[in-house]
Each structure stands twice: as structure tokens, then as C-alpha cells.
Backbone as CSV, one residue per row, in Angstrom:
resi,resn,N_x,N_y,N_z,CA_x,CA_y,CA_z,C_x,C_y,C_z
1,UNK,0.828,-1.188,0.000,0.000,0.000,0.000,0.873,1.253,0.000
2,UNK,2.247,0.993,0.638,2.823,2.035,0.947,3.643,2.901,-0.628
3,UNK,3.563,1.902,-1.520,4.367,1.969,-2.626,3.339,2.560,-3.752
4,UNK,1.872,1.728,-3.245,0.675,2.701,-4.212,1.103,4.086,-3.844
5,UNK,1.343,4.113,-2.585,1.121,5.786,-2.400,1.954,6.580,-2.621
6,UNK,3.073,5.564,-2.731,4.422,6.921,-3.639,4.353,7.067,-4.984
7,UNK,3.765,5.827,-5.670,3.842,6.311,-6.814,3.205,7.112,-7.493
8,UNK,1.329,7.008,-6.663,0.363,8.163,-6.960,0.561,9.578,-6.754
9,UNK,1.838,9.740,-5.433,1.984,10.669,-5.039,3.054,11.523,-6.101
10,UNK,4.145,10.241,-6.577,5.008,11.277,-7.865,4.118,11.415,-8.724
11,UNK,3.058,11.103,-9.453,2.266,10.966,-10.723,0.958,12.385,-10.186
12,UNK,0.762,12.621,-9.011,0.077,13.638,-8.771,1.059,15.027,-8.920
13,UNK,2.349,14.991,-8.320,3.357,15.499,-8.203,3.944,16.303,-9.277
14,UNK,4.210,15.236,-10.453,4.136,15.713,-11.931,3.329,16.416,-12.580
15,UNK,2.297,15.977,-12.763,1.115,16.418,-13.298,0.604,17.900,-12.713
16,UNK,0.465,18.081,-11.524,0.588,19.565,-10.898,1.796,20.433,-11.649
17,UNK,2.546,19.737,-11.054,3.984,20.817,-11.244,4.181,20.969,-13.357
18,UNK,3.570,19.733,-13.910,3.992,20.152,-15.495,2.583,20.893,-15.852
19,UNK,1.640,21.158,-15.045,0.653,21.967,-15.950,0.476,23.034,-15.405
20,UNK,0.959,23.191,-14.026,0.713,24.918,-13.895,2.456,25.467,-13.409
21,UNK,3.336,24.905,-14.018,4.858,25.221,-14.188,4.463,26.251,-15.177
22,UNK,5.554,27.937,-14.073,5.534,28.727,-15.530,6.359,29.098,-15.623
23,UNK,7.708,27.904,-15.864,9.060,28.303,-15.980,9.324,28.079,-17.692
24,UNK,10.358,29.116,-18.420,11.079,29.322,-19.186,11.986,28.200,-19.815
25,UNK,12.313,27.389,-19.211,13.421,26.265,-19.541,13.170,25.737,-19.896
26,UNK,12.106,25.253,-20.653,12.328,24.281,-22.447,11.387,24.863,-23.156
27,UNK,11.093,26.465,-23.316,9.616,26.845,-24.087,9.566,27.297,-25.042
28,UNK,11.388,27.005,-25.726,11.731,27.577,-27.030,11.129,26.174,-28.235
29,UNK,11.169,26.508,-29.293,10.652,25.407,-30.268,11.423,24.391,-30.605
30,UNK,12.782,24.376,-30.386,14.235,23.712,-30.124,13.464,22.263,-29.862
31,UNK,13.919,21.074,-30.038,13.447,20.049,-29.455,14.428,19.499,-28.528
32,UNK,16.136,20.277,-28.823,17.019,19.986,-27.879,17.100,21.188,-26.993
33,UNK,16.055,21.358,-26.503,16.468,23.077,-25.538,17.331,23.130,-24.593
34,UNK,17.332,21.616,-23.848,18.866,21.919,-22.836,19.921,21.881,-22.841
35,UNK,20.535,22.378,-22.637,22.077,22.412,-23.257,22.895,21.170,-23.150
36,UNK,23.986,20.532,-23.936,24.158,19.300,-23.892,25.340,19.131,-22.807
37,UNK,25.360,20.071,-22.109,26.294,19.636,-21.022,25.142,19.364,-19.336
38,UNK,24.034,19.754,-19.527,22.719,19.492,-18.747,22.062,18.155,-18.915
39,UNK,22.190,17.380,-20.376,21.137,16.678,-20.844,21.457,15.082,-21.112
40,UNK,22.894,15.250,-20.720,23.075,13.457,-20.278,23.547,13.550,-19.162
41,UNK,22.710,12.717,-18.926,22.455,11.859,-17.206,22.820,10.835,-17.513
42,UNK,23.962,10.351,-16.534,24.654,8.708,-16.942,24.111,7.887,-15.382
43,UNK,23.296,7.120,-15.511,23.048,6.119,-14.337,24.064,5.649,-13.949
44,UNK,24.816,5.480,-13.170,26.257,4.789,-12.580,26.122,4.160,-11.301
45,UNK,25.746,3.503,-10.923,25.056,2.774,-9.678,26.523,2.375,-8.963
46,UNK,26.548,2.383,-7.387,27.579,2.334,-6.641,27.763,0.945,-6.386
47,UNK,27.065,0.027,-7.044,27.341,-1.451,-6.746,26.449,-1.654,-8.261
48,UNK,27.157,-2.782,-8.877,26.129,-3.156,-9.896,24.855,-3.879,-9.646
49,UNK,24.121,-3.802,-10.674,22.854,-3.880,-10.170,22.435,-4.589,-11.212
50,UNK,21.666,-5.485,-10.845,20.633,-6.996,-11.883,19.717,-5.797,-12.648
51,UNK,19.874,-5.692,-14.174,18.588,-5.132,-14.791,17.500,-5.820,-14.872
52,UNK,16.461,-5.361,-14.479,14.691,-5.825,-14.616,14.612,-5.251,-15.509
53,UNK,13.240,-5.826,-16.061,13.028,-5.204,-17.104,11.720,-3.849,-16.467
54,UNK,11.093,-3.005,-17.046,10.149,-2.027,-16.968,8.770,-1.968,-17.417
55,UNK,7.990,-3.028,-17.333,6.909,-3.082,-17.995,5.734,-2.814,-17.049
56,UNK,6.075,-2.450,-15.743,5.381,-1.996,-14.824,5.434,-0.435,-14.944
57,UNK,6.737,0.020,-15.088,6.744,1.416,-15.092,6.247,2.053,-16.420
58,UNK,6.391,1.354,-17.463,5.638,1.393,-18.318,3.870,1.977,-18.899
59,UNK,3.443,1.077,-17.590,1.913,1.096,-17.605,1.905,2.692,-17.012
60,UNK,2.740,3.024,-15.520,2.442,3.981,-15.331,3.029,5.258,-16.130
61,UNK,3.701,5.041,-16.722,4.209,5.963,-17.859,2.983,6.146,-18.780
62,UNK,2.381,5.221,-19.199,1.092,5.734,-20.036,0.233,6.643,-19.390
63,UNK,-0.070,5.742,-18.136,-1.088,7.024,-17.533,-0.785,7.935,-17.317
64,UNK,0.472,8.771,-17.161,1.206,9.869,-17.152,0.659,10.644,-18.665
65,UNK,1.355,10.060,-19.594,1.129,10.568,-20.816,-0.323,10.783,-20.976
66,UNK,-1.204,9.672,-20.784,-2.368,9.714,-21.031,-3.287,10.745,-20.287
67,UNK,-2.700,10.977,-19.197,-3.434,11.965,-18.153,-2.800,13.579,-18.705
68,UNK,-1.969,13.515,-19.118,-1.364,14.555,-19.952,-1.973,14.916,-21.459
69,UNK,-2.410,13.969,-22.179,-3.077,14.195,-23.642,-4.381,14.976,-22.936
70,UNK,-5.223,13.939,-22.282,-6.424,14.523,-21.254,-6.795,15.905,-21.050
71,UNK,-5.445,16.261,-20.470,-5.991,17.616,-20.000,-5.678,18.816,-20.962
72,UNK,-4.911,18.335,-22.310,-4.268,19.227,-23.099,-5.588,19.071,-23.929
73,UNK,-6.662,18.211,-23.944,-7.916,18.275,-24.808,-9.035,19.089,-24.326
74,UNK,-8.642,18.681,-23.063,-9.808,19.273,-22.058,-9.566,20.719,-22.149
75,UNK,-8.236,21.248,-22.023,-8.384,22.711,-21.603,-7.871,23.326,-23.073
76,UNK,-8.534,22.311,-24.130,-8.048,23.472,-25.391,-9.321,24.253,-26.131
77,UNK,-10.114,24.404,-25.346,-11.274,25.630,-25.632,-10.922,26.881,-24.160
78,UNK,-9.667,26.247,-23.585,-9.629,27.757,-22.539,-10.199,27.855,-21.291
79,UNK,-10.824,26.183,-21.258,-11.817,26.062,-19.986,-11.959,24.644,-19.901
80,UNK,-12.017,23.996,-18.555,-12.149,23.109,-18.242,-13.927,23.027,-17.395
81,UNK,-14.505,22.055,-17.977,-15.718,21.855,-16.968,-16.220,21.010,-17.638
82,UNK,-17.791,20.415,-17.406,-18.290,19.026,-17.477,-18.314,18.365,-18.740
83,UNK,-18.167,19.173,-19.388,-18.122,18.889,-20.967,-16.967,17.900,-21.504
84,UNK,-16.324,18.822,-20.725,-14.625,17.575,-20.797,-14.564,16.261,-20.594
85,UNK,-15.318,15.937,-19.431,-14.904,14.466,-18.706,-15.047,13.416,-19.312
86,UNK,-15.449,13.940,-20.637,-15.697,12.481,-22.339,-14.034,12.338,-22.108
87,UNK,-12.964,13.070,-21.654,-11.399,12.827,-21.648,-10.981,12.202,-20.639
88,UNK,-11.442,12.206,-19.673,-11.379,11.162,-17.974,-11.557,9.839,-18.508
89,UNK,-12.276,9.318,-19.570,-12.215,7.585,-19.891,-11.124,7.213,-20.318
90,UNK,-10.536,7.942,-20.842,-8.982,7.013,-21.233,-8.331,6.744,-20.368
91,UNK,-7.734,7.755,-19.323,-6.954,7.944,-17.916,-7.668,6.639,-17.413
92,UNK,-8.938,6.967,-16.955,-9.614,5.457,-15.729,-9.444,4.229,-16.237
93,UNK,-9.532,4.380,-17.577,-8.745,2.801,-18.014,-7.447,2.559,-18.047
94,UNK,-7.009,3.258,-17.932,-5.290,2.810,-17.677,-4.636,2.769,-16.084
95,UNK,-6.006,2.980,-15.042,-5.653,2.887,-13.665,-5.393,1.373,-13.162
96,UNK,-6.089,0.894,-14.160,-5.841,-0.645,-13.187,-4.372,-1.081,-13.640
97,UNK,-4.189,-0.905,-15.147,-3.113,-1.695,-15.426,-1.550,-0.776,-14.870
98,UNK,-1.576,0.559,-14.373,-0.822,1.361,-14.384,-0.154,0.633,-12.788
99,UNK,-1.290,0.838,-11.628,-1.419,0.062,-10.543,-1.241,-1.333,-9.802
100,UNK,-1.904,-1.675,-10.652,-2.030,-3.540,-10.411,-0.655,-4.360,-10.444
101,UNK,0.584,-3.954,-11.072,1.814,-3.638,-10.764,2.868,-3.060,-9.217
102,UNK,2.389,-2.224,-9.034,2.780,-1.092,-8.502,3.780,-1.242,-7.232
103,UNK,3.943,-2.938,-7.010,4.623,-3.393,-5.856,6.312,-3.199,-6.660
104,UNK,6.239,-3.780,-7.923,7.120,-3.988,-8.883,7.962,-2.731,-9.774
105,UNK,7.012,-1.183,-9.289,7.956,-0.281,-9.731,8.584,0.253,-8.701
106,UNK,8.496,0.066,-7.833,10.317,0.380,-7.188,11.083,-0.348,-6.991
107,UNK,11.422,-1.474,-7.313,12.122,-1.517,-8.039,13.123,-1.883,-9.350
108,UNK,11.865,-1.688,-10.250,12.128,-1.047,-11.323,12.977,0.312,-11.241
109,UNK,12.352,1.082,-10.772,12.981,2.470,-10.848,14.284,2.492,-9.581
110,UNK,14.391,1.671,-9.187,15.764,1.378,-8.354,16.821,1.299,-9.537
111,UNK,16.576,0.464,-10.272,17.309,-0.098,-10.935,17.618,0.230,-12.968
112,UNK,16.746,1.430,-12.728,16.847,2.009,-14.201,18.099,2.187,-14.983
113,UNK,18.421,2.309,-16.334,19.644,2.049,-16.874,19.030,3.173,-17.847
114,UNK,19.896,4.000,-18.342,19.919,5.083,-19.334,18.882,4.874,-20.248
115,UNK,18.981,3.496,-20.936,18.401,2.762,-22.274,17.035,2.858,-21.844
116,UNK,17.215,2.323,-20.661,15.636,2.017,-20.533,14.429,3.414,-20.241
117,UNK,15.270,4.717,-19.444,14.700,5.892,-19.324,14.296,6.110,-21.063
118,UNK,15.418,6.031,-21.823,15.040,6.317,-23.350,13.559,5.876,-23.428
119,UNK,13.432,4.233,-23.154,12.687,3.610,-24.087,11.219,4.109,-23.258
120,UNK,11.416,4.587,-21.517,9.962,5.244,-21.178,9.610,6.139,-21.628
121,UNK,10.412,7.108,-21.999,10.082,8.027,-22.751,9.804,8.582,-23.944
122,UNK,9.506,7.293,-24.888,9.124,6.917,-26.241,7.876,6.488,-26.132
123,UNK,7.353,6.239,-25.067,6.077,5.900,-24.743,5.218,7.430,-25.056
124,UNK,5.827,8.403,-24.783,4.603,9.457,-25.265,4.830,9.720,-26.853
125,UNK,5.687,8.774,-27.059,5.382,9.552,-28.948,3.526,8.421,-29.485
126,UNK,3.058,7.621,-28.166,1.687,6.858,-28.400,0.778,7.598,-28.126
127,UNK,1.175,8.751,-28.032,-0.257,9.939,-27.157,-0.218,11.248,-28.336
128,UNK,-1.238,11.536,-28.381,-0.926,13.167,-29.318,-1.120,14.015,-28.273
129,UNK,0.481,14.345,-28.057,0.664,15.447,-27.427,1.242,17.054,-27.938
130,UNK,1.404,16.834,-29.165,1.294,17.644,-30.166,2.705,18.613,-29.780
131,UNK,2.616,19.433,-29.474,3.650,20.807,-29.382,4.203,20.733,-27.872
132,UNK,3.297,19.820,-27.122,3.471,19.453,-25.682,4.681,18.282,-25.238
133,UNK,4.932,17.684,-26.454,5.404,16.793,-25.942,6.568,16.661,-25.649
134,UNK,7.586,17.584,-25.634,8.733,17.959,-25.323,8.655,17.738,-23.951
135,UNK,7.930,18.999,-23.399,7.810,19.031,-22.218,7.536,18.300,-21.399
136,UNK,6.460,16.933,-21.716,5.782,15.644,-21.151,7.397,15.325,-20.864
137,UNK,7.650,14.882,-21.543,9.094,14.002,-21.927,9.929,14.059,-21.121
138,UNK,10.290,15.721,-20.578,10.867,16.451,-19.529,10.364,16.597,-18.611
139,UNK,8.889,16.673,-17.918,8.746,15.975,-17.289,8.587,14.588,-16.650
140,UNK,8.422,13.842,-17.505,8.101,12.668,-16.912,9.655,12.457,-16.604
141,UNK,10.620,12.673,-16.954,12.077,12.102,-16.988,12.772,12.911,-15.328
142,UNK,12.041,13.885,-15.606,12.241,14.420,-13.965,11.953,13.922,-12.885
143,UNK,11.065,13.088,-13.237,10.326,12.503,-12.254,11.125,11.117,-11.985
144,UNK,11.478,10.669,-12.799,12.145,8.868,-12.868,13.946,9.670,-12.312
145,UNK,14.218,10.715,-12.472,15.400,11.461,-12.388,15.335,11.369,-10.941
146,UNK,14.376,12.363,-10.154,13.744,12.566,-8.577,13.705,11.172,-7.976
147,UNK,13.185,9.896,-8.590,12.477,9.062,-7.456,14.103,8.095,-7.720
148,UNK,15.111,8.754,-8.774,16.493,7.677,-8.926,17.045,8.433,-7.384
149,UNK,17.156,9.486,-7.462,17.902,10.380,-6.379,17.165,10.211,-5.242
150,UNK,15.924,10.321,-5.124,15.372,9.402,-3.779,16.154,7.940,-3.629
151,UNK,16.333,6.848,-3.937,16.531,5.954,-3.784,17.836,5.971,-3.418
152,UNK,19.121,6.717,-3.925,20.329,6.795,-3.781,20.511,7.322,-2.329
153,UNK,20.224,8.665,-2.465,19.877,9.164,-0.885,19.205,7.913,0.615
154,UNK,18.303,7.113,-0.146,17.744,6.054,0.974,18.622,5.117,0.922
155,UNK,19.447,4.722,0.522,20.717,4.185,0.464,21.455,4.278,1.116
156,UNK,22.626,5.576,1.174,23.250,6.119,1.431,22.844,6.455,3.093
157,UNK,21.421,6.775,3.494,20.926,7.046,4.461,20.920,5.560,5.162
158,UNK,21.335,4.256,4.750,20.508,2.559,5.281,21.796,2.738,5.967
159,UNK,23.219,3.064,5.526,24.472,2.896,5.432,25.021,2.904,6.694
């Protein structure tokens, strides 16, 4: 239960912070906007580590994206209200499979490898996120970035 609640809690976390973020740092049309001394992140783990594979984090990577297409439909007349929630059925179907997992993504995300951040984040080229999706991308990667540096820190803290 305790692991539902971190992961709902980064996926609430995101989703706040990437839709009412009104920062400057990737809002040029560039698709490489960060500079390339910012934009590789090398996973280097202090003991090697057994790769799993990600097909848990996966699921919740959709609902990320998917909760992200959602609201970029919903609020593209300028307003959100009841009219919208024809966009809430995609999201609620991807709760079970995102979840029903959810013992299994940490660690997954313990154990992430460069390749594999790539390949979550190819998961939103399945969503039309149109002009957005840079930013999805950057966020969601912040987020798998945050919960790597949580884990290192809880580590380091077991020690």
C-alpha cells in the first residue's frame, strides 16, 4: 500500500507541477532546448545492479502521458468543466493496469539504466501530445530522475 502511495503521489506530483509550471526552460521550439552539457544523465550505480526489465513502469508511464493528452484536450477551448470528462475515460482505463503492478515499480525504478529511461520516454510519442510533448518528456524524466535520487539518498541514508 505504501508503494501505491508513492507512486500516486510522484504521478500527482508531476502532473501539478507540469501543468501549472511557468518556468522558461524548455519553451523555445528547439526540441534539444537543454544544453548538452545538462542533458546526459549517466546512471552509474555504486554497486552493480541486476537489470529488470520495466513493464510496470511502463503502464504507469502511459497514464502519465495519457493523463497529460487529457488535459491538453480538455483545456483546449480555454476552460475546463463538465463537458470535458468524455477525456477522464482514457486515464480510468489505464488505472488498473498502471497500478495492479505497482509493488514492482520500485524496483524497477531502483534499478533504471539510461536505455531504458530512453525507451519510457518513447512511450509518449503513443499519445498526441502535439507541441506538448517535449515538455511531457521532460517531465516525466524528472520525475524517474527525482524518485532515482530518492533511492540513492535512501541508500546512502541505510548505510
Amino acid at each position: 500500500m505504501k508503494s501505491i502511495f508513492k507512486i500516486a503521489s510522484l504521478l500527482l506530483l508531476s502532473a501539478l507541477s507540469t501543468i501549472y509550471a511557468q518556468d522558461n526552460f524548455c519553451m523555445n521550439s528547439k526540441p534539444d532546448c537543454i544544453p548538452a552539457s545538462v542533458q546526459k544523465i549517466v546512471n552509474v550505480p555504486d554497486t552493480p545492479v541486476v537489470t529488470i526489465g520495466v513493464s510496470e513502469t511502463r503502464d504507469a508511464a502511459a497514464l502519465f502521458f495519457q493523463m497529460y493528452e487529457s488535459y491538453i484536450k480538455a483545456s483546449a477551448d480555454g476552460q475546463v468543466n463538465f463537458s470535458d470528462l468524455k477525456y477522464l475515460l482514457a486515464p480510468a482505463m489505464l488505472l488498473i493496469p498502471a497500478f495492479s503492478g505497482a509493488s514492482q515499480i520500485i524496483p524497477e525504478l531502483k534499478s533504471l539504466t539510461d536505455e531504458q529511461i530512453q525507451s519510457l520516454l518513447l512511450v509518449a510519442d503513443e499519445y498526441e501530445l502535439g507541441e506538448h510533448a517535449q515538455r511531457a518528456k521532460q517531465a516525466f524524466k524528472t520525475l524517474l530522475i527525482m524518485a532515482q535520487t530518492y533511492f540513492v539518498f535512501e541508500a546512502a541514508a541505510a548505510k
